[in-house]
C-alpha positions in Angstrom: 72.3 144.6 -54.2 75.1 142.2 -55.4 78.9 141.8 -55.0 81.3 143.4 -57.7 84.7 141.8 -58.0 87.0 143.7 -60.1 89.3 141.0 -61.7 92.7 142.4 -62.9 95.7 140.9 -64.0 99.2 142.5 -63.2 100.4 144.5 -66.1 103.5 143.8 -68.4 106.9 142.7 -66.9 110.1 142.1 -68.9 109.1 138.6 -69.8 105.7 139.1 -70.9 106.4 139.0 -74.3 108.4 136.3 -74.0 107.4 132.7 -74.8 109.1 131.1 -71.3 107.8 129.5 -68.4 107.6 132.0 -65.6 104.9 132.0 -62.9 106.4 131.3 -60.1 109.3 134.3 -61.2 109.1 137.3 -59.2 109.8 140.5 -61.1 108.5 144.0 -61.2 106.6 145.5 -64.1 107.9 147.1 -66.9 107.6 150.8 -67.9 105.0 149.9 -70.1 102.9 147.8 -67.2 102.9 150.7 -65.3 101.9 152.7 -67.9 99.0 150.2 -68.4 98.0 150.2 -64.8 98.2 153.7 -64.0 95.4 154.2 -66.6 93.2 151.4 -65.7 93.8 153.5 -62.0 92.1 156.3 -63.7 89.6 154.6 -65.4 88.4 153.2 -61.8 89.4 156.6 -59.5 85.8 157.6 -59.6 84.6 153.6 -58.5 83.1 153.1 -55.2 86.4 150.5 -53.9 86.1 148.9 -50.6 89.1 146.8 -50.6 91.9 145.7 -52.5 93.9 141.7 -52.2 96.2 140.5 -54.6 98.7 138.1 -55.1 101.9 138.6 -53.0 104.4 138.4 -55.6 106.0 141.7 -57.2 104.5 142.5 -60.2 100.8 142.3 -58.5 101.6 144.5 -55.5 102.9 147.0 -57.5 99.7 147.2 -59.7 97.7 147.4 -56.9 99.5 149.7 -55.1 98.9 151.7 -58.4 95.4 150.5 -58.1 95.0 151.5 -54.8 96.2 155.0 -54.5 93.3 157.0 -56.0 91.1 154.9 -53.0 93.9 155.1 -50.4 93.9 151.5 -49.8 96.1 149.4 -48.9 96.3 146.1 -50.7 96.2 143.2 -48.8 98.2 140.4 -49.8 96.8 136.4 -50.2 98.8 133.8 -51.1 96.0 131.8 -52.4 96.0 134.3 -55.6 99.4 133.9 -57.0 100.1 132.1 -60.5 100.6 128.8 -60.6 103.7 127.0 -60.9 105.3 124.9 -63.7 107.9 123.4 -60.9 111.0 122.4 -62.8 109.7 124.2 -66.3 110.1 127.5 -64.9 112.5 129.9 -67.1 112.3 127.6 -70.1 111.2 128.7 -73.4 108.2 126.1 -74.8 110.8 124.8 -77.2 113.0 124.0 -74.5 110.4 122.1 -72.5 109.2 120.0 -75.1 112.8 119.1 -76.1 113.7 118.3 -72.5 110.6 116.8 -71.1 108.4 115.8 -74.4 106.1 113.5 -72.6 105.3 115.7 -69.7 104.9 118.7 -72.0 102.4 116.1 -74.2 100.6 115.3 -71.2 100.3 118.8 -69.8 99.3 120.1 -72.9 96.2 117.2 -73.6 95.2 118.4 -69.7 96.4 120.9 -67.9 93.6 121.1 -65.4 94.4 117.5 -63.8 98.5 117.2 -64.7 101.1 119.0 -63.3 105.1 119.0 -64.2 107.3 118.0 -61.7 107.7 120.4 -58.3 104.9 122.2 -60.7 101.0 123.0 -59.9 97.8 121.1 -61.7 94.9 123.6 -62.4 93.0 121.9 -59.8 95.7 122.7 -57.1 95.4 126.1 -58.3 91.9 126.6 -57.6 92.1 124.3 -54.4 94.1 127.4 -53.1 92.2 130.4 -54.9 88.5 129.4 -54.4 88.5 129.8 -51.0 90.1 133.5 -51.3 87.8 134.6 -53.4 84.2 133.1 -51.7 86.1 135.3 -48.2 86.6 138.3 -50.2 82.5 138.0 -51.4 81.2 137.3 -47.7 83.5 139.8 -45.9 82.1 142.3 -48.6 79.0 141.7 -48.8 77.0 143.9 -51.1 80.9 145.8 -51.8 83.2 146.6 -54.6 86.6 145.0 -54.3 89.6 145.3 -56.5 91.3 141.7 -56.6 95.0 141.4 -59.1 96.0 137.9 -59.9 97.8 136.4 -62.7 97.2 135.3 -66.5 96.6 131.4 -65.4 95.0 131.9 -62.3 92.0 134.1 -62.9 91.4 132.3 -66.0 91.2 129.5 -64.0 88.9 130.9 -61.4 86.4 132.6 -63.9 86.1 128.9 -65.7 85.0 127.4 -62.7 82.5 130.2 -61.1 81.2 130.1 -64.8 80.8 126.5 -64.8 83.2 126.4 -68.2 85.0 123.1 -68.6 88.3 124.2 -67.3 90.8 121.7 -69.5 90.2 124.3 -72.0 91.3 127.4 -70.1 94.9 128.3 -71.6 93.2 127.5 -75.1 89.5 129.3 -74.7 90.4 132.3 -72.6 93.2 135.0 -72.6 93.8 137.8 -70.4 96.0 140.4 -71.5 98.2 142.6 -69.2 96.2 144.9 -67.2 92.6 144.1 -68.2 89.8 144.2 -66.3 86.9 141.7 -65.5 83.5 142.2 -63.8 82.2 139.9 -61.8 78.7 140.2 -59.8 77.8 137.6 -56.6 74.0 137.4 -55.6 76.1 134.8 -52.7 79.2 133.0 -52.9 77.8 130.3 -55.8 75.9 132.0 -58.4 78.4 134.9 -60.1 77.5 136.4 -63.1 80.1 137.8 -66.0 79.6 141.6 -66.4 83.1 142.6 -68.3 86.2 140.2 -70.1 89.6 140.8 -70.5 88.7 144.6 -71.2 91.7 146.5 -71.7 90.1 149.7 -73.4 91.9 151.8 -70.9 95.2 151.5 -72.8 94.2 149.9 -76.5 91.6 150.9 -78.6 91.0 147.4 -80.0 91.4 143.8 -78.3 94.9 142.2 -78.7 94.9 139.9 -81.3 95.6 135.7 -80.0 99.0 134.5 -80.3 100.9 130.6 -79.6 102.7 132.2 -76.4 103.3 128.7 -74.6 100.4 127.2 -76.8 100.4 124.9 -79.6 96.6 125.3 -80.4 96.9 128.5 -81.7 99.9 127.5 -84.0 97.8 125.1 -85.5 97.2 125.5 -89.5 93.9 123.6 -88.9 91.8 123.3 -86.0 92.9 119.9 -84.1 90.4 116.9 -84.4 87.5 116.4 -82.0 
């Protein structure tokens, strides 16, 4: 027997689509998130769920409460899983930020993992706070499913390091679109194998095609230099 995380990210808000700084912002989900999460909640109806956590902020309650109502659950809220912060960034566009602060949007960019903007959060910090969540979801449940909805940066973040992935790399190498699903099995609390990625079949017949959105990399006419 092993333990199966479900990994979902909150569906679309108003400023999904739009290339600013918000992960700290707390705002509801858009018609079309809920849209997006009510059919990833009938996709799973039939799924053996034990529990559900999520991130306190708006937008991730209210998908799993979505989530939760074909289970009659009630989501439990952990701090440890809400997005991470860009600290005196937040509500600026990426032009804005690189115009203001050029050498700390340099710097975050080259490393992300280790640097942080002012009043902001490193991807390190991050997973200093959402590691620990997750290993007590797997022992609590042992042998389980359990529905957990975090954010964009943050589960990137923790599926890097349970993979062992190099996690500089994680707002360049991995995406996760509103309201898609990941699988995750635990044999224990170390070894975790990837079952399902940034699946969003549920509401889009194909994947969603990789975009800038806060990223130079995928501006880039040529790949950058090694």
């Amino acid at each position: 027997m092993t333990t199966r995380l479900y990994l979902v990210r909150h569906g679309a808000t108003p400023l999904t689509a739009e290339d600013r700084f918000s992960g700290a912002a707390n705002v509801y989900l858009s018609d079309e998130g809920r849209l997006q999460v009510g059919q990833l909640a009938r996709r799973l109806a039939d799924d053996d769920i034990s529990a559900i956590y999520a991130s306190p902020l708006d937008r991730t309650m209210e998908t799993a409460d979505i989530l939760a109502k074909p289970h009659r659950l009630t989501p439990f809220p952990k701090d440890g899983l809400r997005e991470i912060s860009h600290g005196h960034w937040e509500g600026l566009s990426r032009r804005e930020v690189e115009e203001k602060y050029p050498d700390e949007y340099a710097a975050w960019e080259a490393d992300p993992f280790t640097f942080a903007p002012v009043e902001g959060e490193s991807g390190i910090s991050v997973l200093a706070r959402a590691l620990p969540v997750i290993r007590e979801i797997v022992v609590n449940h042992k042998d389980r499913n359990v529905l957990v909805v975090s954010h964009k940066a943050t589960l990137r973040l923790i599926i890097s390091s349970l993979l062992g992935f190099d996690a500089r790399g994680y707002r360049d190498r991995l995406d996760q679109a509103p309201a898609c699903l990941n699988i995750l099995d635990f044999k224990d609390t170390v070894r975790a194998r990837l079952m399902l990625f940034n699946d969003i079949s549920h509401y889009a017949d194909h994947p969603l095609r990789p975009h800038g959105h806060l990223s130079r990399w995928w501006d880039l006419t040529t790949p950058p230099e090694k």
